[in-house]
N, C-alpha and C positions, 0 to 999 in steps of 0.2 A: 504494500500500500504506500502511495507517494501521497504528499500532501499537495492541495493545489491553490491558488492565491491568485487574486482579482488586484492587481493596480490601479488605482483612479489618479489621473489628473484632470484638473482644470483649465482646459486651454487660455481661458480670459483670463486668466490667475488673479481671479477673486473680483472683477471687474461687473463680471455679469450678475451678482448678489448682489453689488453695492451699487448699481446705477439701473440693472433690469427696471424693476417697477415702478421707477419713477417715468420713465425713458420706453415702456412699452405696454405699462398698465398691467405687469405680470408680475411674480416675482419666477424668476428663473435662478436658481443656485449657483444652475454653474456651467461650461460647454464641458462636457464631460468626453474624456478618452480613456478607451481602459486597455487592461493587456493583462493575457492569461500566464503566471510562474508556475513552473510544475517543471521536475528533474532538472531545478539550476539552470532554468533557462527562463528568458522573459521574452513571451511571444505576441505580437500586436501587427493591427491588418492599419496598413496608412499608404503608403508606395508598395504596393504590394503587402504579402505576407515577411514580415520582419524577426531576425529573433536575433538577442543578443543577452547578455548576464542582466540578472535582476538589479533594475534601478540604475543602468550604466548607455541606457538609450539616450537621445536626443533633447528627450522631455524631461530629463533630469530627477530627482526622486519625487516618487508618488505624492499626492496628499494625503490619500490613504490608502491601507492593505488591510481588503477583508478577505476573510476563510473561507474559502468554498467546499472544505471537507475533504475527502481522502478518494482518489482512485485507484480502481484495482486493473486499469489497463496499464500494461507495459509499456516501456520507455519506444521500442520498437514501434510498434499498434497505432501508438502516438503519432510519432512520426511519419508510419505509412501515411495514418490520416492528415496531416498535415500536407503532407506532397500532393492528394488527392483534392486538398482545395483550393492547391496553390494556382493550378488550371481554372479554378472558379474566381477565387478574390484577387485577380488579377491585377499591376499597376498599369498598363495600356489599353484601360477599356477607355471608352471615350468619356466624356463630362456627362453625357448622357444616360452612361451604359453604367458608371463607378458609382454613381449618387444612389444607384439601390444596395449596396454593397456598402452598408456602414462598419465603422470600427466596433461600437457596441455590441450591431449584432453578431460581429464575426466571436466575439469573446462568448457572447450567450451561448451561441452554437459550440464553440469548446468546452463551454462548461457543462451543455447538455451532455454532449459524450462522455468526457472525462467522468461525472459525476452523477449524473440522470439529474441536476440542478437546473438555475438560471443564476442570472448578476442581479443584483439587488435594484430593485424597484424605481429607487428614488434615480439610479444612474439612466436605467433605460423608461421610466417613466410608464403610467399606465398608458398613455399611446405617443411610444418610445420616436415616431420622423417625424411629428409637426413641430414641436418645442424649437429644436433648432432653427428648423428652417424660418417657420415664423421670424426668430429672433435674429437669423442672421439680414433676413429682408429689411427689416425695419434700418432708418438711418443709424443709429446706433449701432446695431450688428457690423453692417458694412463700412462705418469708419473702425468697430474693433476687429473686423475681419481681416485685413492686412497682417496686423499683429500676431494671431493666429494662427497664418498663414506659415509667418516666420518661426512661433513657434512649434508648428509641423515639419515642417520641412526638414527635411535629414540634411546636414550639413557634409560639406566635401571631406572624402580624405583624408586624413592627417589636419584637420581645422575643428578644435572644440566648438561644442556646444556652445554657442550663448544664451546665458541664463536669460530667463524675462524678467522686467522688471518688476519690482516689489510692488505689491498693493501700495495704494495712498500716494503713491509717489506723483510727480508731475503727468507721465502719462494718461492718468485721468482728468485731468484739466485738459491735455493735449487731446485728448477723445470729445471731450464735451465741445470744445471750441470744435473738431470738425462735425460734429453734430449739429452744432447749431450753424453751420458753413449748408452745410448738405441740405439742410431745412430751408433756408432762406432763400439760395440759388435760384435762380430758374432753370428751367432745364437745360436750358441750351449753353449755356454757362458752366455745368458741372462737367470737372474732364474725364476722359474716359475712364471707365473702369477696368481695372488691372482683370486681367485672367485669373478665375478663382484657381489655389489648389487646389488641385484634383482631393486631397486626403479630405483635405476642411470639408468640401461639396460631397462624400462621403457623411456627413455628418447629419446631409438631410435628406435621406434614405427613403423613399415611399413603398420600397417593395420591406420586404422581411424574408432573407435569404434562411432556408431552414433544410441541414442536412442529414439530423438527425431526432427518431421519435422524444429525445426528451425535453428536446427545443419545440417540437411542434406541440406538445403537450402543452408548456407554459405559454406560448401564443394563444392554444387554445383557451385556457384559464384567465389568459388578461387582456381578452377581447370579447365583446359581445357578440359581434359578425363578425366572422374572417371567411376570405375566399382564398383556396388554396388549386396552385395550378400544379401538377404532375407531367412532367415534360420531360426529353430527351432531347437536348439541343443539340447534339454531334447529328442523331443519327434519327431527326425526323424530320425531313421538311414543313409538316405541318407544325409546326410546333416554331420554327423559325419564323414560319408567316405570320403567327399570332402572335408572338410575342412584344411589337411593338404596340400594336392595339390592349393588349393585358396592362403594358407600362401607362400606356396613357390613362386607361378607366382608373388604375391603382393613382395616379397622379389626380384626378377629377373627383374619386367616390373614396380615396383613402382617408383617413382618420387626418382630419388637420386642426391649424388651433382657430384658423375664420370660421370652424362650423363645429367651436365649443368641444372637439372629442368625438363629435360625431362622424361615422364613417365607418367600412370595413375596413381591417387590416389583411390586404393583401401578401401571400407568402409564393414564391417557387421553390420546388421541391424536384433538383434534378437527379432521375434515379444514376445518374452515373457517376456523382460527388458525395465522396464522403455515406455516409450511412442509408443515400436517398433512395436504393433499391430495395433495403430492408423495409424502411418506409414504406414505400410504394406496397410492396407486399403484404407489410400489416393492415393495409384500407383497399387490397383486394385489387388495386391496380393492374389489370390487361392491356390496357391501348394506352398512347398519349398520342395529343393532350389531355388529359382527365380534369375538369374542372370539379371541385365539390364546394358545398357551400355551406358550414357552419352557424347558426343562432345557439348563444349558452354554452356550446362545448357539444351541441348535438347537429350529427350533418343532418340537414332537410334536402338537399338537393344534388346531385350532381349531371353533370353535361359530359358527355363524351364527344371529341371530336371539334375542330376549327371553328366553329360554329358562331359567327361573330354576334348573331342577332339576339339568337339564344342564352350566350350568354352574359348582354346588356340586359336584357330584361329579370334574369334570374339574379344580378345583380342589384337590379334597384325594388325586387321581389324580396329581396332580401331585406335591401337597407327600411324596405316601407316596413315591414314586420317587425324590425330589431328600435327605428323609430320612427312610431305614427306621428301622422303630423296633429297637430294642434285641434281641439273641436271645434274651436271659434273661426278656424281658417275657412270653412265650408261654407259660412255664414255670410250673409248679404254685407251686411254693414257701410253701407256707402258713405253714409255719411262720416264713421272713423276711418275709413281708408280714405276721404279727402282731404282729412289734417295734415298737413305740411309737416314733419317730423324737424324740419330745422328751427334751430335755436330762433329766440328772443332775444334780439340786443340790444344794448342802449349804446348807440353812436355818437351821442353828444360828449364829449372831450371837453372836462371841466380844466380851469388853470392849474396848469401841473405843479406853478410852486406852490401854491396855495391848497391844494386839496394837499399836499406833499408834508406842507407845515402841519394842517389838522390833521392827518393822519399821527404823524410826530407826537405832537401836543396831546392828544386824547392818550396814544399809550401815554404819554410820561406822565397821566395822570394815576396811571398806575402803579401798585405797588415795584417797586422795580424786581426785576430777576433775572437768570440768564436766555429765557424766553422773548420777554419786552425787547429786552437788547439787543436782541440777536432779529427781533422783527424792524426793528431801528434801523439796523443795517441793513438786512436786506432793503427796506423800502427806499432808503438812500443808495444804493448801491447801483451803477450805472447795468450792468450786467447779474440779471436772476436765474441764478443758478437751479433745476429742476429741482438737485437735491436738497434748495432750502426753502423753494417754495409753499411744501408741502407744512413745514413747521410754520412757517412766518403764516400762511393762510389762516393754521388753526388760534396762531394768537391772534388774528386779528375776529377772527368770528367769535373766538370766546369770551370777547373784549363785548362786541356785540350782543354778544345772548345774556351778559351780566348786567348790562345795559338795561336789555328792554324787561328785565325781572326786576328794575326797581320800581317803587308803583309810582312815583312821576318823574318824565321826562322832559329835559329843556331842548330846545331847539341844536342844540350842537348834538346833542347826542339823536335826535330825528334824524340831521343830516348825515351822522356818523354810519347809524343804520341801512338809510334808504343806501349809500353808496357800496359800502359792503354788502348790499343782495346782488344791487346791479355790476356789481365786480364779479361774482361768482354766476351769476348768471350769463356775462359775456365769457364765463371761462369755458363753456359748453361749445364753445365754437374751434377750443382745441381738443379734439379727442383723447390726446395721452393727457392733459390737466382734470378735463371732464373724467374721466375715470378714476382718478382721485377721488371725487367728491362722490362717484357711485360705489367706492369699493373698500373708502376708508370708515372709519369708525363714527360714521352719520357724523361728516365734518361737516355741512351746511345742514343737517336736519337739526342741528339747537338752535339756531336762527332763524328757518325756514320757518317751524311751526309758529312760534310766537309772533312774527309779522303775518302771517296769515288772517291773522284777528288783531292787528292794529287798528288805533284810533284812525291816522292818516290815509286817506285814501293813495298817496302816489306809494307810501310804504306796501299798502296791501297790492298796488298793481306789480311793483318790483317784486313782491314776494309770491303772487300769483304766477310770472315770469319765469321764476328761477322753478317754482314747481313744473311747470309745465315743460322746459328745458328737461329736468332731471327722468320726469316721465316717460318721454318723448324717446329721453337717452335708456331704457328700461326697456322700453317696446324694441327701440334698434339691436340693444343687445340679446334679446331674446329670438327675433328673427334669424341675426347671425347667430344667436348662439357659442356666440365668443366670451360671454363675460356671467358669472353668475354674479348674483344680486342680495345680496341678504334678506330675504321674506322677511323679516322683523324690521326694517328699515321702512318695508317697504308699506306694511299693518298700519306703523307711526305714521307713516305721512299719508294714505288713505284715510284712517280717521282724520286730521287735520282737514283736509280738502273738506272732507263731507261736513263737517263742523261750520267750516268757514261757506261754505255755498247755502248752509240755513241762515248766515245773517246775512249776507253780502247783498247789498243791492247795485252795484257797480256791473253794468251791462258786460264792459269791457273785461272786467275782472272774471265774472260767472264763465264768458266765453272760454277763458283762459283754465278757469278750474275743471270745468265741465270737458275739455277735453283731456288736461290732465287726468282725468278721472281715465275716461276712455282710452289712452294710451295705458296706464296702469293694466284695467282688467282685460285689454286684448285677447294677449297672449298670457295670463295669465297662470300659475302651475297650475291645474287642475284637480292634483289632490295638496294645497297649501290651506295654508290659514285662512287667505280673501275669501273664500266663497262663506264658512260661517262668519264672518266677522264683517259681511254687505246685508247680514239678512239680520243680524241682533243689529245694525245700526241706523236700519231700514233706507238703505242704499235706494232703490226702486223708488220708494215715496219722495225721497228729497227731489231725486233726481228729475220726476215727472212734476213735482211742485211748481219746480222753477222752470221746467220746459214750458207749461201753462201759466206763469204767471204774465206779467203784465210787459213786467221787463225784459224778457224775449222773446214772446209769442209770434213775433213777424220777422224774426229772423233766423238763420241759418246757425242753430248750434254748434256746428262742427266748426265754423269759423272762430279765429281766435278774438 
C-alpha cells in the first residue's frame, strides 16, 4: 500500500479571495491547480502530462497537502496508466480541443483509480468548469490572467522558477488600476489581447474527461443531470463527426455560473484510455457512440448512434425534468412583463464641494472610530477603491438608519437621508456594486424600510426608487439564475412595500411600489416563505384596494 497526496495551489496566490466579490459579486477562494504525489513522484496535467519530485515543480510549494488515503495499485499499473493518458491529456491539442481537459479533473480521474476516491469538493466545486471560466471573463480575471499565465508556464532549462509575488503587495493595486483601465476603455481602445495559455484555458473545462468507474461514480453523485458520451475516437468515424457538435451543446447546456448551477455536466468516456473499456462494459456498452443520460445518479435514457436530432432533444428532455421552469412563466401577465427592469436614477448632480463638506460634517458629528474615518477618507479620496467601498457604504447608511430612529428630525438630517437613498439607488446601474447591496447583510434594507413610511414625500419617492431598483434586481437575478437572494431579506422588504402602499397616496410612489411588489412575486421560490406571508398580510386586498381606488383607477399600473 503506497500513500497518495493531492497538492493544491493557488494560481492568483491569494488575489482571487481578496478582491473576487467585490470585483465579480462572488466570492471565489481561489484559481485552484492541483497534482497527484504517490511513489515520490508529483504528477500534474498543464503542458501536457508533467511529473517531477514533490513540491520541486514550477508552482513552487503547495498551499496545501491533503490525504487521499492509500493504494493498493503498483508502482508499475500506475504508470502503465499514466502512458495511456498521456495520448489523451495531450499538450498540442488546440485552444479549443485542451479547455475540456482540465488540471483538476485530470487529478480527480487519478484519484479515482489510485483510490476509488475524488479531490475534495471545495477545489473542484459542486459544478467544478463555470467558476473559473466565469471569473477568468470578467475584467478582473483577464487583467489577473497574465499573471497566471506566468505563473503556469514551465520555465526554460536551466532558468529557476520565479516565485509570484506575495499577497498584499503592490501587484494588487497594479491589478485594480488595470481593472478599472479595462472598464472605462472603449473598445476600440483596449489593445489586443495576449494569446491565453493553453494550461490557464485548461482551467475552464466544459467537458468532464472521465476514464475510470470511480470518477464517473463521483460525477454521478455531484451532479443532478449528467450526459455521458461513450466513444472511440481512433477507430470510429462516427464518433469523430459528433464530437464537435457534443463540444458545443456541453459549451451551450453545461453547468455554468450565468444560469446559477444550472445545466448538465457533460463527461467523454473513451473506451480506449485508461480504465474506459472497463467502463464501457460495466453500462453494457456495444456500439459507439452511446449517449446515456443520467437524473439523481439514475440513467433515464440512452441514444445509440450519431444521431444529432435525437440527441438535442433528449438533452433538453433532460435538462426540463432535472429543472422545470417557473409556474408563473406560463402565465399571461402583460402587464408585469411591460415593467422596464432598469434602474431608477437621479441624474441631477448636486455641488460636489458642498454635498462633499455635508457629507464630512454629518459623520464628524459622530462618535468618532476607525469606521467614520476611514469613510472620511474614502469620501475625500480622488480614486474608490471596490475594496473600501463596501465598508464606507455601510457607515454611511448606518449613519442614516440612526438618523431617521430618532423621533425628530431637522432639515440637515432630511437632506442627509433623501441623498443616501438616491446614492444607493443610482448604485443599481453598476451591477458588481448592485450586488452588494443584494447579497450583503441587508446593507440598504435598514434604510430602505424606514423611509418607506417617511413624513416627506420626495424621501418616500427616493425610497420607493431604491425598492423598486432592488426588486427589479431580484426578478433579473432569478431569470438568470446567477445570484441567490436571501428569502428573509426579501419577507422584510415585502412586508415594508405592503405596509407602505396602505398609506401612500402619492400616484407616483404606488406606481413604483406596486411594481416593486410585482417584480418581487414573479418568479418567486414556490415552496419559500412569500406565499404564507401574502395571505396573513392580505397581499390580494391591498393590492386591489388601490388598483380601484381613486388615485389610479385610469391609469396603467404597471407603469412606474
Amino acid at each position: 500500500m503506497a500513500p497518495v497526496q493531492l497538492y493544491i495551489y493557488d494560481l492568483s496566490n491569494g488575489l482571487a479571495k481578496q478582491l473576487s466579490a467585490q470585483l465579480t459579486g462572488r466570492q471565489i477562494d481561489g484559481i485552484w491547480h492541483t497534482s497527484i504525489v504517490v511513489y515520490g513522484k508529483e504528477v500534474f496535467y498543464g503542458q501536457g502530462i508533467s511529473t517531477t519530485l514533490p513540491g520541486r515543480s514550477h508552482h513552487g510549494q503547495p498551499l496545501q497537502v491533503v490525504p487521499l488515503g492509500e493504494t493498493a495499485i503498483d508502482e508499475a499499473t500506475w504508470e502503465e496508466y499514466l502512458q495511456d493518458l498521456k495520448d489523451h491529456y495531450t499538450a498540442r491539442r488546440s485552444v479549443r480541443s485542451v479547455k475540456y481537459f482540465n488540471c483538476n479533473s485530470f487529478t480527480n480521474d487519478c484519484a479515482g483509480f489510485l483510490t476509488g476516491g475524488s479531490i475534495p469538493a471545495f477545489v473542484k466545486g459542486q459544478f467544478p468548469a463555470y467558476l473559473p471560466t466565469d471569473f477568468l471573463s470578467t475584467p478582473f480575471g483577464a487583467a489577473l490572467r497574465p499573471t497566471i499565465d506566468n505563473m503556469y508556464r514551465r520555465p526554460s532549462p536551466g532558468v529557476p522558477a520565479v516565485a509570484p509575488p506575495p499577497p498584499n503587495q503592490p501587484v494588487a493595486a497594479s491589478l485594480l488600476q488595470a481593472v478599472a483601465a479595462q472598464a472605462q476603455a472603449p473598445p476600440s481602445n483596449l489593445p489586443p489581447a495576449a494569446a491565453p495559455l493553453a494550461a490557464t484555458e485548461s482551467l475552464a473545462g466544459a467537458l468532464h474527461p472521465v476514464t475510470n468507474s470511480a470518477s464517473f461514480r463521483t460525477l454521478l453523485r455531484t451532479h443532478r443531470a449528467v450526459v455521458a458520451l461513450f466513444t472511440d475516437f481512433q477507430g470510429c468515424p462516427p464518433c469523430r463527426m459528433i464530437a464537435p457538435v457534443y463540444e458545443q451543446l456541453a459549451a451551450e447546456k453545461g453547468v455554468r455560473a450565468a444560469t446559477g448551477g444550472r445545466g448538465a455536466a457533460f463527461t467523454k468516456i473513451d473506451i480506449r484510455v485508461g480504465a474506459g473499456g472497463t467502463l464501457a462494459t460495466e453500462w453494457g456498452i456495444r456500439a459507439t457512440p452511446t449517449f446515456m443520460f443520467f437524473l439523481d445518479e439514475k440513467k433515464i435514457a440512452e441514444v445509440k448512434g450519431a444521431d444529432v436530432g435525437e440527441l438535442k432533444s433528449q438533452i433538453d428532455l433532460l435538462l426540463f425534468q432535472a429543472y422545470p421552469p417557473h409556474p408563473h412563466s406560463s402565465l399571461s401577465l402583460t402587464g408585469v412583463k411591460a415593467i422596464s427592469l432598469e434602474p431608477i436614477l437621479f441624474t441631477q448632480v448636486p455641488p460636489l464641494d458642498n454635498a462633499m463638506a455635508k457629507f464630512v460634517s454629518f459623520i464628524d458629528a459622530a462618535r468618532p472610530s476607525p469606521a467614520t474615518t476611514q469613510a472620511k477618507e474614502v469620501l475625500t479620496s480622488i480614486t474608490l477603491l471596490l475594496t473600501q467601498w463596501t465598508a464606507a457604504t455601510s457607515t454611511l447608511v448606518g449613519r442614516a438608519r440612526d438618523a431617521l430612529a430618532q423621533p425628530t428630525q431637522d432639515k440637515g438630517t432630511r437632506n442627509y437621508v433623501l441623498t443616501t437613498l438616491r446614492l444607493l439607488a443610482n448604485v443599481f446601474k453598476t451591477p458588481a456594486l448592485a450586488r452588494t447591496l443584494l447579497c450583503g447583510d441587508g446593507l440598504a434594507l435598514g434604510i430602505l424600510v424606514p423611509s418607506l413610511l417617511h413624513t416627506d414625500a420626495m424621501v418616500r419617492t427616493a425610497a420607493s426608487s431604491l425598492a423598486f431598483n432592488a426588486a427589479a434586481g431580484v426578478q433579473r437575478a432569478r431569470v438568470a439564475t446567477a445570484l441567490s437572494v436571501d428569502e428573509e431579506w426579501q419577507v422584510e422588504l415585502i412586508s415594508a412595500l405592503l405596509e407602505a402602499l396602505q398609506q401612500e397616496e402619492s400616484e407616483e410612489v404606488i406606481h413604483r411600489l406596486v411594481a416593486a411588489v410585482a417584480c418581487l412575486l414573479r418568479f418567486m421560490p414556490a415552496d419559500g416563505q412569500l406565499h404564507g406571508l401574502l395571505e396573513v398580510l392580505g397581499a390580494r386586498g391591498i393590492m386591489q384596494g388601490k388598483l380601484e381606488s381613486k388615485l389610479i383607477k385610469k391609469k396603467k399600473w404597471a407603469t412606474r
